[in-house]
N, C-alpha and C positions, 0 to 999 in steps of 0.2 A: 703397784707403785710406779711411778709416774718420775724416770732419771734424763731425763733432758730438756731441751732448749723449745722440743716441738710441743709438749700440752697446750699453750696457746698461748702462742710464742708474741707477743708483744714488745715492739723496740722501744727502748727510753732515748734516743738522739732528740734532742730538743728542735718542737714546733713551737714557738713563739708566736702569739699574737697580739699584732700591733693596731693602730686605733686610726692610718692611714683610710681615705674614704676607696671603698671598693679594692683591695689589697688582698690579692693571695697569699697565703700562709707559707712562709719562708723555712726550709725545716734547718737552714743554716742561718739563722736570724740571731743579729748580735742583742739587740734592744731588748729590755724585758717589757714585755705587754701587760694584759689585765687578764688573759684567759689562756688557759689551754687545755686542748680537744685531745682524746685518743678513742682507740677501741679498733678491733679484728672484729668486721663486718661481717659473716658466715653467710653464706652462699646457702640458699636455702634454707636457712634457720628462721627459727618464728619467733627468738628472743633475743634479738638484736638491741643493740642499744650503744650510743653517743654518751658518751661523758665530758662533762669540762669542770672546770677549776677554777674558780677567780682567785691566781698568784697572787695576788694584793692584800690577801686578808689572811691573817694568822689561822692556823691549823686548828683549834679549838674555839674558833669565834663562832655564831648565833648563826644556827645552821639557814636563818633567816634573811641573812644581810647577803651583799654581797653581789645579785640575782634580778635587783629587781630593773636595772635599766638597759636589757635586752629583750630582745626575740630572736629564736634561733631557728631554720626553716632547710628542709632538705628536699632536694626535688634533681629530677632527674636533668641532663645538661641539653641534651638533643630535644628532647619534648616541651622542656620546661614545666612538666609535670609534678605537681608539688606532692610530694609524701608526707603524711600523718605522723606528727611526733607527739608524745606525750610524757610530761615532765613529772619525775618524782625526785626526791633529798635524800641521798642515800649517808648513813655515819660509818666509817670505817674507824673503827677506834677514838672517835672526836676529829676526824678529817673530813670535813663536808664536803661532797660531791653531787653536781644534778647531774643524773640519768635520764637522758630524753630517747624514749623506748618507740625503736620503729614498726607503725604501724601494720607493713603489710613487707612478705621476702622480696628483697632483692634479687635484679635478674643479672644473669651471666653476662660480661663483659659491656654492662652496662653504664655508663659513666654519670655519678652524682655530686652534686655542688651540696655539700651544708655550709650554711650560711651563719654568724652570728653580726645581728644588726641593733646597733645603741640609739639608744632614744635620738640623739643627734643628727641620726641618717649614716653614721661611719659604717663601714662594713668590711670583716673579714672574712675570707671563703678559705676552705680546707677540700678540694676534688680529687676523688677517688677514684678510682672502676673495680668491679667485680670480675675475677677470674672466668675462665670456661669452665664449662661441665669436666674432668680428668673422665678418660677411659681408662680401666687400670686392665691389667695381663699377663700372662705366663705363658712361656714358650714352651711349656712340658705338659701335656696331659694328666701323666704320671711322674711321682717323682719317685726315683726308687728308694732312695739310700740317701743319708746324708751328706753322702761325696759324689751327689748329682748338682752338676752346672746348671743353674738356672737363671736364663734372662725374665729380668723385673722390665716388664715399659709401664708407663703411661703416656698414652697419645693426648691430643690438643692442650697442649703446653704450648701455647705462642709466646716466643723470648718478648719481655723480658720477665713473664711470669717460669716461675720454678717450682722443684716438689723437695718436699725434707719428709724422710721415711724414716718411723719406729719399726721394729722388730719383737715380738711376744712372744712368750714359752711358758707352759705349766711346768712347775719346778717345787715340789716337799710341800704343794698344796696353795701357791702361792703364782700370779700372773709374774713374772717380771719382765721389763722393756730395755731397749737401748734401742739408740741412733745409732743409725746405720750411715759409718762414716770413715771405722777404720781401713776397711781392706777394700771396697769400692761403694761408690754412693750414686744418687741420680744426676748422671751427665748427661747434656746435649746429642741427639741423633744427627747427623750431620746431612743437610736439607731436608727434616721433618722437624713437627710441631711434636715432637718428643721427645722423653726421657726414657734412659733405662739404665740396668745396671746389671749383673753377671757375678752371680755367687751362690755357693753350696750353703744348706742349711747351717754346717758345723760354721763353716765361715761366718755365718749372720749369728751365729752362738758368742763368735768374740768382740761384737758389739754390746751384747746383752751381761758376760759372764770374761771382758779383757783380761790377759794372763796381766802379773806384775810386771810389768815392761817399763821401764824411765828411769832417771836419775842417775845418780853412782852407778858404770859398772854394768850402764845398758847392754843389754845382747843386740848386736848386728846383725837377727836373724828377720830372712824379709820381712813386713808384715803381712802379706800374701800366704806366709807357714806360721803366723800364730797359731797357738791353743788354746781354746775356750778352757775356762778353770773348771767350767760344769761341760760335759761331753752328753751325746747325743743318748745316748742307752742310761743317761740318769733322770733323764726330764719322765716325767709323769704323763705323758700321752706324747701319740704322736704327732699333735694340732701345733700347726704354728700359724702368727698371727701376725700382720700387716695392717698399720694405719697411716695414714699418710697426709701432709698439708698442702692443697697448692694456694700459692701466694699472687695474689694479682699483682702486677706491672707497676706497682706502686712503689712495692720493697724491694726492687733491683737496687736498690743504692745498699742494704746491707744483706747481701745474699751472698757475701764472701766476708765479713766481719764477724764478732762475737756478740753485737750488741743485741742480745736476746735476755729478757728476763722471766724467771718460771714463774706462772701464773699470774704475769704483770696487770692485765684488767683486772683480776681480780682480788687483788693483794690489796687496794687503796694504800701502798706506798708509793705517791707521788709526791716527786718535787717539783718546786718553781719552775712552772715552765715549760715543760716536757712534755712530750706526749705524739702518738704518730695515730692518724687514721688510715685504714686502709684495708683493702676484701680479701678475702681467704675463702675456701673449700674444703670440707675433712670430709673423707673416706675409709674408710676398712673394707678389707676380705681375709681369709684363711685358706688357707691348704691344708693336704697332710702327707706325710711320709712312709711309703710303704711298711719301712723297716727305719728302726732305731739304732740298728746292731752295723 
């Protein structure tokens, strides 16, 4: 089960598009438009796919209308190389959506214009780029014990791309996750293209398994000396598991905000107007802990 912001973290901040000729898409745009674009572009993924919305037509109207006095086109910015899209009608509970499914993976820190063009000649552009390749690492060959200090990096992180890291444990038969956010997370290397971050397994336990900590009557105990409510000699093996998002250069505007919603592509809860395009990367790896005890 799947408890944070990073499954496939989609921001709702409103992109609005306007019907100005040749207009970049404003993601602070007061005017409501006719369309809006979102979707987390995967970095080597083969089922990528652009979605939009014509805001103008009620949520249960003919999944036919709506659609028809566009062309929408994606092509790379440097080459002017056009990419293959192909359009399907997707129903999310009587919320119609077109899905224009990209042809062939997108390349690393590559920068792409999608275009949406009206019969009139108007043109709105939404421009994106794709992340680098992440190296990901560990500073310890072996880890011993669960109160072994371990630095997390990942290299080729060029600011203003960022990494947001889950944390895994087998637990009474069961995966469970957390973000890794309370007691250290991935920060900035100072004069590298990296991130990392410096913590014991039981530590990355109280992401996944937080003591009762807030409200009435909090304890002022650092959070540096929490306690995971499940401890290390309860987990069901000794595999622990890492996955991780890197965000391309796009989402620097909310990479210190909460504006994340869980499984936002793919909920089809959209409203008027909303929607963010932009590239991402996921990875995983695993370690394991000599001892539990």
């Amino acid at each position: 089960m799947i408890n944070s912001r990073l499954t496939i973290t989609i921001l709702f901040f409103g992109i609005v598009l306007s019907c100005d000729t040749n207009r970049s898409i404003n993601p602070f745009e007061d005017d409501i438009g006719s369309y809006s674009v979102y979707g987390a572009i995967e970095l080597g993924g083969d089922n990528n796919k652009i979605r939009i919305r014509n805001v103008s037509i009620p949520f249960l109207a003919d999944s036919g209308s709506g659609y028809e006095n566009i062309n929408v086109s994606l092509r790379e910015v440097d080459s002017g190389r056009e990419i293959s899209l192909r359009d399907t009608i997707v129903n999310y509970n009587g919320n119609y959506t077109v899905n224009y499914l990209i042809g062939e993976e997108l390349q690393a820190r590559i920068t792409y214009d999608f275009s949406i063009i009206y019969d009139d000649g108007n043109e709105v552009n939404s421009v994106f780029t794709m992340p680098g390749v992440t190296r990901h690492r560990i500073n310890q060959n072996t880890i011993v014990n669960c109160y072994h200090p371990i630095r997390f990096t990942w290299d080729n992180v060029i600011a203003p791309e960022y990494i947001l890291v889950e944390v895994g444990v087998n637990y009474q038969g069961q995966t469970y996750w957390g973000e890794v956010e309370r007691i250290d997370e991935p920060d900035r290397v100072p004069g590298a293209n990296s991130m990392d971050m410096v913590l014991t397994v039981r530590q990355l336990l109280v992401d996944i398994f937080p003591p009762p900590i807030g409200g009435e009557g909090a304890t002022s105990i650092p959070v540096e000396l929490w306690s995971p409510t499940v401890e290390c000699n309860e987990l069901d093996n000794n595999e622990i598991y890492i996955r991780y998002i890197h965000f391309g250069p796009d989402w620097e505007q909310f990479e210190e905000t909460d504006y994340y919603i869980f499984d936002f592509l793919d909920s089809g809860e959209i409203e008027n107007g909303i929607g963010f395009l932009g590239g991402i990367r996921r990875d995983s790896y695993r370690f394991e802990v000599q001892t539990l005890n």
